[in-house]
PALO-893290 format. One line per field, with one value per residue (C-alpha): x, y, z negated; residue number from 1. Coordinates in steps of 0.05 Angstrom, whole numbers, plus 5000, padded with zeros to 4 digits. Layout:
BEGIN
east <- [X|...]
north <- [Y|...]
up <- [Z|...]
num <- [NUM|...]
//
This chain:
BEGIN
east <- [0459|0386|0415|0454|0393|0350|0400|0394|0327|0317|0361|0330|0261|0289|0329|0274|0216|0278|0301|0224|0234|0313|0281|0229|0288|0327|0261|0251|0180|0148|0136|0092|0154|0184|0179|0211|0276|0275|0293|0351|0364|0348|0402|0447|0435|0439|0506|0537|0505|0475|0402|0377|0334|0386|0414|0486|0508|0566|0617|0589|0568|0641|0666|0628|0639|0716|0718|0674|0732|0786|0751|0738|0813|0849|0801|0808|0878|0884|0845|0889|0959|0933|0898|0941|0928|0852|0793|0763|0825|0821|0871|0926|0938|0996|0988|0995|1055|1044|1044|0995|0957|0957|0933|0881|0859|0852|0823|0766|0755|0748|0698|0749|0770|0831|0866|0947|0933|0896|0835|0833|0910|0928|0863|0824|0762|0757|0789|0742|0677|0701|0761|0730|0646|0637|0666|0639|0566|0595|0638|0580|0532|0579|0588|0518|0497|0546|0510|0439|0469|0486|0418|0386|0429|0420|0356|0302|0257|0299|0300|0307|0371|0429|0443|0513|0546|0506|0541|0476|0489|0444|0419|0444|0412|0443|0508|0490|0419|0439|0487|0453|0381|0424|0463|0402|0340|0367|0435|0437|0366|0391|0460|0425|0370|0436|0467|0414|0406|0479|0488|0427|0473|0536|0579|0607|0574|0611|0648|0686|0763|0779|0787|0843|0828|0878|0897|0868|0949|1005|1054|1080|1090|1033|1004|0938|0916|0872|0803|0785|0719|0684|0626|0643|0572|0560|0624|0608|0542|0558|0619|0571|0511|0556|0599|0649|0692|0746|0739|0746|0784|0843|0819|0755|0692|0722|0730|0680|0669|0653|0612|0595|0538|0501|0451|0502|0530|0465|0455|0525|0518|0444|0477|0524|0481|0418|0442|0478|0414|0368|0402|0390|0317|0314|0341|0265|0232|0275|0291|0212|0246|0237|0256|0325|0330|0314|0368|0411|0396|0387|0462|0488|0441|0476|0545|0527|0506|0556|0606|0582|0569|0649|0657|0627|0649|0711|0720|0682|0675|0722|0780|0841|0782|0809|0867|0892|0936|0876|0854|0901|0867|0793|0741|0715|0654|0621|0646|0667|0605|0594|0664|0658|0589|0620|0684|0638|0588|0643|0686|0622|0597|0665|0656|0715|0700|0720|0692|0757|0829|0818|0891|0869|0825|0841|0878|0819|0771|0813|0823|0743|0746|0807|0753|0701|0741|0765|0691|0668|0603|0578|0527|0595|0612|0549|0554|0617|0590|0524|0576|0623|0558|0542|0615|0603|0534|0568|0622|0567|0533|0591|0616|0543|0540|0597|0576|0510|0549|0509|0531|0530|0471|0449|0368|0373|0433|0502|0557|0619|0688|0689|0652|0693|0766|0732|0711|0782|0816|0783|0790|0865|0869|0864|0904|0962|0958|0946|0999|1048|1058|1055|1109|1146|1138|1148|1217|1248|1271|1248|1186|1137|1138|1099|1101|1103|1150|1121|1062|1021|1057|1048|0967|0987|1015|0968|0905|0928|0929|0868|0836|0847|0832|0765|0743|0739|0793|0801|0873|0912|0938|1013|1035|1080|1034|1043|1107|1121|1120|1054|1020|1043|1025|0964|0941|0953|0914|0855|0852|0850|0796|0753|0750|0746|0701|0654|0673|0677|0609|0574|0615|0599|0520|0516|0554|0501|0442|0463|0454|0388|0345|0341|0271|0271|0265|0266|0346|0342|0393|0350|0383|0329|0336|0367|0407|0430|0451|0493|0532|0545|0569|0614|0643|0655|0684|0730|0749|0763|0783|0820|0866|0889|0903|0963|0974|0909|0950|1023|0988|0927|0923|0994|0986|0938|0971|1024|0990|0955|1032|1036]
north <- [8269|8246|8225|8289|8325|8283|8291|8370|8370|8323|8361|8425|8404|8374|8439|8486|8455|8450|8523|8539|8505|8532|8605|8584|8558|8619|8672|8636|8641|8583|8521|8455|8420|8454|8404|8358|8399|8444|8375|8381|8453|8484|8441|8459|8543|8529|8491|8552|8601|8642|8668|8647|8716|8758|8794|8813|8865|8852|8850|8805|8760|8752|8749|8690|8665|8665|8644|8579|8566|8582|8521|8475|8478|8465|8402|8375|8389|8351|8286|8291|8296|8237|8188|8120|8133|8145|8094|8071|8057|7976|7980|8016|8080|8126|8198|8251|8291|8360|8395|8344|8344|8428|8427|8374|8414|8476|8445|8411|8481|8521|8476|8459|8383|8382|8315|8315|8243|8181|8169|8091|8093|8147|8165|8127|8118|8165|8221|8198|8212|8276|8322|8299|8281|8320|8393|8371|8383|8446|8487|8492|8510|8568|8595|8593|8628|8689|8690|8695|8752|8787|8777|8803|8866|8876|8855|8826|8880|8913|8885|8930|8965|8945|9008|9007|9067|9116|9070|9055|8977|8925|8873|8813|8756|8704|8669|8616|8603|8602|8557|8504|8508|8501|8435|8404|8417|8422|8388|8332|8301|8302|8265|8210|8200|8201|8162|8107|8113|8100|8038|8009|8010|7981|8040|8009|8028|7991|8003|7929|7930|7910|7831|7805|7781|7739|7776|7740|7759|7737|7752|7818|7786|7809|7752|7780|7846|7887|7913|7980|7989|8043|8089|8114|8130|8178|8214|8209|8237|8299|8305|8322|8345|8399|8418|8390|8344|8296|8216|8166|8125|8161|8148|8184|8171|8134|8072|8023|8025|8094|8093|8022|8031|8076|8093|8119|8156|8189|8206|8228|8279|8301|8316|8354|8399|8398|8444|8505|8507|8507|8562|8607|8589|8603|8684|8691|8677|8696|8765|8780|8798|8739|8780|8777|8707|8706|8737|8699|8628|8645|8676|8616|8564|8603|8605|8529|8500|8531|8506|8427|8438|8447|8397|8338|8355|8371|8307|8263|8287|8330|8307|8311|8265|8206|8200|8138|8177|8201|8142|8138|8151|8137|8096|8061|8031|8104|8129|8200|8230|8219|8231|8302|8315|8309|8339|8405|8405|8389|8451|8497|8475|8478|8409|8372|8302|8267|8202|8199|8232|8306|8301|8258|8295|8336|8398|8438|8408|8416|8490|8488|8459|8516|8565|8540|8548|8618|8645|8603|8628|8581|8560|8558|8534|8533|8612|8628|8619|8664|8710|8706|8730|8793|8814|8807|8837|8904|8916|8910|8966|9007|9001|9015|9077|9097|9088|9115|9179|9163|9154|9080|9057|8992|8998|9061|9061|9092|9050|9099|9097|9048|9000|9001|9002|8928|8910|8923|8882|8819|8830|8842|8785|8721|8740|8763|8703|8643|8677|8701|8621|8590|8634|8615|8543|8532|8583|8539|8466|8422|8453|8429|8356|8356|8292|8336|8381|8409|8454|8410|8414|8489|8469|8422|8472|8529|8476|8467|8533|8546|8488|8515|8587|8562|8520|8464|8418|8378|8360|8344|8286|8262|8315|8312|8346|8319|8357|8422|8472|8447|8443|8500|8544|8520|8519|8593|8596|8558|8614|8667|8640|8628|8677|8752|8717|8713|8765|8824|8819|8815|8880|8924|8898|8926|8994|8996|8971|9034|9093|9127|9095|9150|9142|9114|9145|9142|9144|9095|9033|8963|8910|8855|8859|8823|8877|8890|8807|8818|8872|8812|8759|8804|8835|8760|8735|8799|8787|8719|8696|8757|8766|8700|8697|8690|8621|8587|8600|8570|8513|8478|8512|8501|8440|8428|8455|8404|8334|8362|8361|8290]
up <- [9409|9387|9324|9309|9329|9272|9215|9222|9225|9164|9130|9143|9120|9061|9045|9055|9000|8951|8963|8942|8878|8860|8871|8810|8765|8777|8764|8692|8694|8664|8703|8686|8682|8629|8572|8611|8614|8541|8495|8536|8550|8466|8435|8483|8473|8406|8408|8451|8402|8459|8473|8543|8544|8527|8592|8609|8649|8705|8664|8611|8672|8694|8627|8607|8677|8657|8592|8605|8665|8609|8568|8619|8653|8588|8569|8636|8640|8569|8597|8667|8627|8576|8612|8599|8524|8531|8538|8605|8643|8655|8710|8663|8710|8681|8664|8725|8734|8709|8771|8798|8738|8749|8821|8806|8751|8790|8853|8820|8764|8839|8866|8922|8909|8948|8933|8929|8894|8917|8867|8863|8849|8796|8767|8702|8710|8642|8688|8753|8711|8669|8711|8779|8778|8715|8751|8815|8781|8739|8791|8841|8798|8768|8844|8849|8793|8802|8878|8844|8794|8858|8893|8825|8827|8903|8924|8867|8828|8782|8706|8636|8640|8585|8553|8515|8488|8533|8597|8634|8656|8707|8677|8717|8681|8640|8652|8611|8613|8690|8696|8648|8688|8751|8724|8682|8737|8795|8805|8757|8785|8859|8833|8806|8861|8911|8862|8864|8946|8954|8907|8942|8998|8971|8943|8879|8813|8761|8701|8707|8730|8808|8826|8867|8924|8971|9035|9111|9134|9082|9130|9114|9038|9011|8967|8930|8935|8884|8904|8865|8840|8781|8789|8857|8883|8812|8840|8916|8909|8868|8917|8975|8942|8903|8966|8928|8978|8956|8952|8897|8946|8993|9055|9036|9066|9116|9064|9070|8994|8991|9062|9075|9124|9185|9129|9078|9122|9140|9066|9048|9119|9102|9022|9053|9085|9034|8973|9017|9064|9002|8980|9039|9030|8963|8990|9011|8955|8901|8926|8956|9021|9066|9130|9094|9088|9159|9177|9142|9161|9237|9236|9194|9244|9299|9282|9253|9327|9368|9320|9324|9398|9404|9366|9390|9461|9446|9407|9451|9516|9531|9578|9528|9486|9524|9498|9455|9416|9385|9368|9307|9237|9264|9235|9302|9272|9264|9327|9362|9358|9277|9263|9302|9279|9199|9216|9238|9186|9125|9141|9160|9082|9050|9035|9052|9051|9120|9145|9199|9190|9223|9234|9286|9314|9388|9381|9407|9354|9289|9320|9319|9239|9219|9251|9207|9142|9159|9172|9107|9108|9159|9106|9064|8994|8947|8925|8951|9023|9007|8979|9036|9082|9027|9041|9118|9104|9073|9129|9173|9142|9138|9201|9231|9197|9220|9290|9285|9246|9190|9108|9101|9063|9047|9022|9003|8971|9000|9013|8985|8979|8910|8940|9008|8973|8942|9016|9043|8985|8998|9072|9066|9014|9057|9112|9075|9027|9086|9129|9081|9048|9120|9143|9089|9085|9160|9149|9091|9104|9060|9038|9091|9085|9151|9193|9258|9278|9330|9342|9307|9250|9248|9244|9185|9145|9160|9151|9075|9063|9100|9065|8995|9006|9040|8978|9026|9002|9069|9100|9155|9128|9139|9106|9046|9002|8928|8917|8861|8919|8949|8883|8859|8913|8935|8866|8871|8940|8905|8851|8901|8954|8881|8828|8886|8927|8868|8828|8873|8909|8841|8819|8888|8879|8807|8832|8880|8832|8786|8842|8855|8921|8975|9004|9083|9143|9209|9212|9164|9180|9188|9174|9188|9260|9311|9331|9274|9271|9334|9295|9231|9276|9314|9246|9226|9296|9298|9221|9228|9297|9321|9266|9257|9329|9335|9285|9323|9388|9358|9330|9347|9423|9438|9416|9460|9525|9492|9501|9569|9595|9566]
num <- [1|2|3|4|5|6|7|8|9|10|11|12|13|14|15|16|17|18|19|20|21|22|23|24|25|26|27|28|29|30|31|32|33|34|35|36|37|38|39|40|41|42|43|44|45|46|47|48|49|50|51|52|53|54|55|56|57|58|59|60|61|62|63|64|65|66|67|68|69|70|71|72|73|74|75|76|77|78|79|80|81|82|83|84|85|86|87|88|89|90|91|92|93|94|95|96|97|98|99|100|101|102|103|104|105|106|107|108|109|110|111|112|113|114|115|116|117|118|119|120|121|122|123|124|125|126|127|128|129|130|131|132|133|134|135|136|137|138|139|140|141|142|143|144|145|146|147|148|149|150|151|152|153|154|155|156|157|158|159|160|161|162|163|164|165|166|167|168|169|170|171|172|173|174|175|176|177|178|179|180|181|182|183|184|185|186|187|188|189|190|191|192|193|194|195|196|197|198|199|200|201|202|203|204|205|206|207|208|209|210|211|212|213|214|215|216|217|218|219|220|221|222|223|224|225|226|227|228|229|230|231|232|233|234|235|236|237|238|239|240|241|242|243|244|245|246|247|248|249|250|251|252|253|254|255|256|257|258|259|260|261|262|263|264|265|266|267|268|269|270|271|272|273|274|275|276|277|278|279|280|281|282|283|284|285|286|287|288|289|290|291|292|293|294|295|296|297|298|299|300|301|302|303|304|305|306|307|308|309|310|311|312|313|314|315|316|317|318|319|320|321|322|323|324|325|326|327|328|329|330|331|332|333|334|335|336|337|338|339|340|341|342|343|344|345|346|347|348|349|350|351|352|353|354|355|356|357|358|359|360|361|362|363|364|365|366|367|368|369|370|371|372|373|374|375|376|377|378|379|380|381|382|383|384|385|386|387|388|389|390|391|392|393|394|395|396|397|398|399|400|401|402|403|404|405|406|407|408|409|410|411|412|413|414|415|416|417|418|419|420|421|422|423|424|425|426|427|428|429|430|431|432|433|434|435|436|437|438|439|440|441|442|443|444|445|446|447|448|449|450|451|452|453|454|455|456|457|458|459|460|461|462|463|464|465|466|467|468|469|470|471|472|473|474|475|476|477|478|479|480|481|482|483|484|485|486|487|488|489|490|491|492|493|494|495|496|497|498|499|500|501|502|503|504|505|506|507|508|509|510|511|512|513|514|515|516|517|518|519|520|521|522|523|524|525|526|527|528|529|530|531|532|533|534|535|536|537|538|539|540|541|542|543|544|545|546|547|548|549|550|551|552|553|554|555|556|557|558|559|560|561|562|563|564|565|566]
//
């Protein structure tokens, strides 16, 4: 417990100096470091033809947000469907089937990095450093940068209006000048100090093919067995840092390649946390209204310990804890409490990575983890989850001022039926999607592919789904996942859990941004207090656990009353 207790705090005190700085990058005003970063950053503006100082209203925002994900998916699509023909593939990996090719494609573009493949074994290393580590640094930074253009719009001091054809417009910032700050002087230094912490520690860092190496048991015919190697810790520090999940190796963080020792682990958990709890620092000081960003890290801190809490116990110490059949799929030298602690903070982050197979996990615990994902603002994806909380933030409003018989109105500005009909469509959006393609997987044979067919295989087929709307990319593995239905589909779910989540905020804030601010008064609705923070976690526990009930209960409960009989 002393050792959980010391990761969160490290990670916290790392978080909140390096929120400080991200809310300087994002303002643009000049900093001392600047000519360290504009040899980098002019060439590039000029290259995309765009002016960093120009602004863009909402709909230029998303635009360019949609186009540069147009772009990016075809290229990496291109490099996924041609990798045995391109250079820096020394162990002479085929191309990936098209579907596979598609889902990978998607899952990586959506910041999600669910795997339907194992890395080492149908990846290049050509595909490794571009499709995988190179959209592991891009896709975060894009969902962070539409969750600043919604902060701008809601909360910072307003900027010149865009002015187009008599349509007065917010100015929202720059998509581009965004994004590339974000990647070149933010993101890109962390991944290479993780980068150099993890080699130090073993993780592979090579560009030179696997050796053989002859097997300690030959009896199962097995005469020499390949080791893979490449530039794993480039890839497994952007995959945490960048909430980005997924493993160069199958087995994850659970390999001893890719996690070799007690202190690697400690970095890859602390990277996990570091960039989503920057973020909410960076609320503070980016917006000038500190008491906000209050409220939002001690809601996310809250919702964050009770949600390890369960975990560890229920993983641990709990009395279904001792049993051996959960034994399967665990990495013993880390132990119950590390795998539990990871297994909470990777699906409160939408992360993903795993350090031990949460399909080996008790019932009660991966019930914990599905919880986790369907919040997904538990800190939450980097922007999606601070977007996630917005959404929460707005049908809290609303449905205090409809207690309190008052118009809705979030600083001075009324929450009206536009804004609401956008509320209710990304409410109605994930249960409809998790629940309709669960229903329907579980009803046709064949489809599945789950390894259970019991309760726990309902959990296996509602975790995927889960999984990819969440942005998490984590799985209960044994299922039979690399299949045209599974790609296809959750390639669909990957698209929706992405592109509203961002979008939609950032469209509701600039509604907003555009009205005229009623003066306060005593009436007035206060949203920094902790009343008004009981009202946001119930909305969220009411949104989340109560209507997806009923699956929790025919899956990972049951399942538990299951192996209590046992």
């Amino acid at each position: 417990m002393t050792g959980i207790l010391i990761l969160l705090a490290t990670s916290v005190l790392l978080a909140w100096p390096l929120g400080l700085y991200l809310a300087r990058v994002m303002r643009g005003a000049p900093m001392r470091i600047d000519p360290l970063f504009h040899w980098i950053e002019k060439p590039l503006y000029r290259l995309l033809g765009v002016d960093p100082a120009r602004g863009m209203s909402w709909r230029g925002y998303v635009g360019a947000f949609v186009l540069s994900n147009v772009v990016i998916a075809l290229l990496t699509m291109a490099v996924f469907m041609t990798q045995a023909w391109l250079p820096l593939n020394p162990d002479g990996i085929a191309n990936l089937r098209w579907d596979t090719a598609l889902h990978t494609m998607v899952s990586f573009l959506t910041n999600t990095n669910q795997q339907h493949y194992s890395g080492q074994a149908q990846l290049s290393y050509l595909s490794q450093m571009t499709g995988i580590t190179g959209l592991q640094v891009v896709s975060p930074m894009m969902g962070l940068a539409l969750a600043v253009a919604t902060l701008r719009a809601l909360f910072a001091p307003p900027r010149q209006d865009i002015v187009a054809d008599g349509d007065r417009r917010i100015d929202v910032g720059n998509y581009h000048a965004d994004v590339l700050r974000l990647c070149v002087r933010f993101m890109l230094p962390l991944c290479l100090l993780w980068t150099v912490l993890l080699a130090s520690q073993g993780v592979p860092a090579t560009f030179a093919g696997g050796p053989q190496a002859a097997p300690m048991d030959v009896s199962t015919g097995l005469q020499e067995q390949k080791i893979p190697l490449g530039p794993v810790a480039a890839m497994v520090a952007a995959k945490q840092l960048g909430a980005n999940g997924g493993g160069w190796y199958g087995p994850n963080s659970s390999f001893p390649l890719e996690n070799p020792t007690p202190l690697s682990n400690a970095l890859e958990l602390v990277g996990i946390l570091l960039i989503p709890i920057a973020v909410i620092f960076m609320i503070g000081a980016f917006t000038g209204r500190r008491r906000f960003g209050w409220l939002v890290l001690g809601c996310m801190a809250s919702m964050s310990a009770v949600s390890i809490a369960a975990t560890v116990w229920l993983e641990g110490h709990s009395p279904t804890a001792a049993s051996a059949l959960l034994m399967e799929g665990k990495e013993v030298r880390l132990g119950s409490d590390a795998t539990a602690l990871w297994a909470a903070v990777t699906t409160q982050v939408s992360n993903g990575s795993v350090n031990g197979m949460l399909d080996s996990m008790s019932p009660m615990a991966s019930a914990v983890s599905l919880v986790n994902m369907l919040v997904s603002a538990i800190w939450g994806g980097i922007g999606c989850g601070l977007q996630q909380f917005i959404v929460y933030l707005l049908l809290g409003v609303f449905l205090a001022g409809l207690m309190t018989g008052r118009t809705p109105e979030l600083l001075g500005r009324k929450l009206e039926t536009p804004q609401v009909r956008l509320l209710a469509l990304l409410v109605l959006l994930q249960p409809i999607t998790l629940l309709t393609l669960t229903a329907i997987t579980l009803a046709v044979p064949g489809l599945s592919g789950t390894s259970n067919p019991g309760f726990h295989g309902i959990s296996q087929v509602f975790y995927e789904y889960a999984s990819a709307y969440a942005n998490n990319g984590s799985g209960f593995e044994g299922l039979g996942d690399n299949t045209p239905w599974w790609n296809l589909t959750c390639s669909l779910v990957l698209l929706l859990g992405r592109f509203p989540l961002l979008v939609v905020p950032l469209v509701i804030a600039a509604q907003l941004a555009a009205k005229r601010r009623a003066p306060e008064s005593p009436g007035t609705l206060q949203i920094q207090t902790p009343t008004f923070a009981l009202t946001l976690l119930s909305v969220i526990v009411i949104l989340t656990v109560l209507q997806f009930l009923p699956v929790l209960v025919l899956g990972p409960v049951a399942d538990h009353l299951s192996l209590g009989l046992h």
